[in-house]
C-alpha positions in Angstrom: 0.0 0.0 0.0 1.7 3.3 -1.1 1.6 6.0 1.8 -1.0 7.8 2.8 -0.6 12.1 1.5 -0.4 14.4 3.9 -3.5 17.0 3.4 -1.2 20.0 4.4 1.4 18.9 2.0 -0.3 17.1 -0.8 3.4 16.0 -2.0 4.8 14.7 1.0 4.5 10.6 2.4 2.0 11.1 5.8 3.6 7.8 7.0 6.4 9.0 8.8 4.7 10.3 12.0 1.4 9.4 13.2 -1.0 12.1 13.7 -0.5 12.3 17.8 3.5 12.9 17.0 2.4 15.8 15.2 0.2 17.2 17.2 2.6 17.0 20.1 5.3 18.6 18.3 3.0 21.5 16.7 2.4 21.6 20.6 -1.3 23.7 19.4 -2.7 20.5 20.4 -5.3 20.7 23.6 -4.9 18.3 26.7 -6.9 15.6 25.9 -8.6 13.0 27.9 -6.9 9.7 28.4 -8.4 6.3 29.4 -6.1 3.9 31.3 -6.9 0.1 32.1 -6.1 -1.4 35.2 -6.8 -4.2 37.4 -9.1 -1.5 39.3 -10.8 -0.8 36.0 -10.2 2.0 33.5 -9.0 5.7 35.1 -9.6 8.3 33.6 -7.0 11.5 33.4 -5.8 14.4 31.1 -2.9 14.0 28.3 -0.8 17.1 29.4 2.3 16.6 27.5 3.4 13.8 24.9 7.4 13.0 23.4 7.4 11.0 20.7 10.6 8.9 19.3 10.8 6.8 15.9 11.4 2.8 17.2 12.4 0.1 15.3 10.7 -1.3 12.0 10.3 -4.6 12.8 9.2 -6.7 9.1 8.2 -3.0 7.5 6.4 -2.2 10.7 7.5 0.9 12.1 6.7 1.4 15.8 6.9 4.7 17.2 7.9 5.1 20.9 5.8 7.2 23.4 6.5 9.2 26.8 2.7 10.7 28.4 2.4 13.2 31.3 -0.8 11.9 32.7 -3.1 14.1 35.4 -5.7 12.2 37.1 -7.7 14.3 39.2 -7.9 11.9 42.0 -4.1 11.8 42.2 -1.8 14.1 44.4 0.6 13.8 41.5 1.1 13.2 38.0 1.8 10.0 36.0 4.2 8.9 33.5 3.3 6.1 30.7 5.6 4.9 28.4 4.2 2.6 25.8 4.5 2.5 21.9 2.2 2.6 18.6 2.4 0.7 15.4 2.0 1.8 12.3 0.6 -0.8 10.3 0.9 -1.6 6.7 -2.6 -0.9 5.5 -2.1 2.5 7.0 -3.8 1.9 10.9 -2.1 2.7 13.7 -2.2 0.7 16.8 -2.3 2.1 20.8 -0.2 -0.9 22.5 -2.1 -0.3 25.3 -1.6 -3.6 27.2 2.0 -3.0 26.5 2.3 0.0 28.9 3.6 1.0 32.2 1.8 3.5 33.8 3.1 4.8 37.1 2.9 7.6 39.2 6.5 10.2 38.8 7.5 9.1 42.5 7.8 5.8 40.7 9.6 6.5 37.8 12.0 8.3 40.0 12.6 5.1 42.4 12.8 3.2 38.5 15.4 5.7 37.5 17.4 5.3 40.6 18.0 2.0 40.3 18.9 1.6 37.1 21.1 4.8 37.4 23.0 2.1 40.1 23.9 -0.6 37.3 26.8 -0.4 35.2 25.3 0.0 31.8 22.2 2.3 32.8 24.0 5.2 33.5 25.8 5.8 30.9 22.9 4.9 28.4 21.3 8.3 30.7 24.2 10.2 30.0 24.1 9.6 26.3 20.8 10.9 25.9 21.1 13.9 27.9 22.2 16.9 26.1 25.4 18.2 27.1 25.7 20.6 29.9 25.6 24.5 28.0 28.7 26.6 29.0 
C-alpha cells in the first residue's frame, strides 16, 4: 500500500509520523482525555504533554515510541506512561495499550534510581542527555 498524502502537504509521504506525534510537536494541540486500564478498571485522566521517538521497524512495521504526562484528578501527583504505537501496513495505527507501564513520577523516579545504580544504565542516561551549556 503506497503512503498515505499528507493534506497540508499534498506532495509529501503522511507515514512518517502518526497524527498524535504531530500534534505534540506542533504543541497547538489541547490536553486531551486519556483512558487507562487497570486491574481497578479503566481511570480516567488528562494527556498534558506527549514526546514522541521513531522505534524500530520490525518486518516494515514501524513502531513509534511514546513518553505521556498523565493528570488524574484523583491523584496528588502526576503519572508517566511509556508505551509504543504501530503503524501498520494498511495505513492503521495501533495504541499498544496492554504494552504500557503507567506509574505515578514518585515511581519512575525510584525506576530511574535503580537503574542509574547498574553499570550500563548510567551511561545509556548520559548519552541521551544533552550536554551541559557553558
Amino acid at each position: 500500500m503506497p503512503p498515505r498524502r499528507s493534506r497540508r502537504n499534498p506532495g509529501s509521504p503522511d507515514d512518517a509520523r502518526p497524527r498524535r506525534h504531530r500534534e505534540t510537536h506542533d504543541r497547538s494541540w489541547p490536553p486531551r482525555q486519556v483512558h487507562v486500564p487497570g486491574r481497578g478498571g479503566t481511570r480516567h485522566g488528562t494527556l498534558k504533554d506527549r514526546a514522541v521517538a521513531v522505534g524500530s521497524n520490525t518486518r516494515g512495521v514501524p513502531y513509534y515510541n511514546v513518553i505521556d504526562l498523565i493528570e488524574f484528578a484523583d491523584e496528588p501527583e502526576p503519572w508517566v506512561r511509556s508505551t509504543y504505537y504501530r503503524h501498520l501496513r494498511n495505513g492503521r495505527i495501533n495504541f499498544a495499550w496492554q504494552y504500557s507501564i503507567c506509574e505515578p513520577v514518585s515511581s519512575w523516579e525510584r525506576l530511574m534510581a535503580v537503574g542509574c545504580a547498574t553499570p550500563w544504565f548510567r551511561p545509556l542516561i548520559a548519552r541521551a542527555l544533552p550536554a551541559p551549556v557553558a
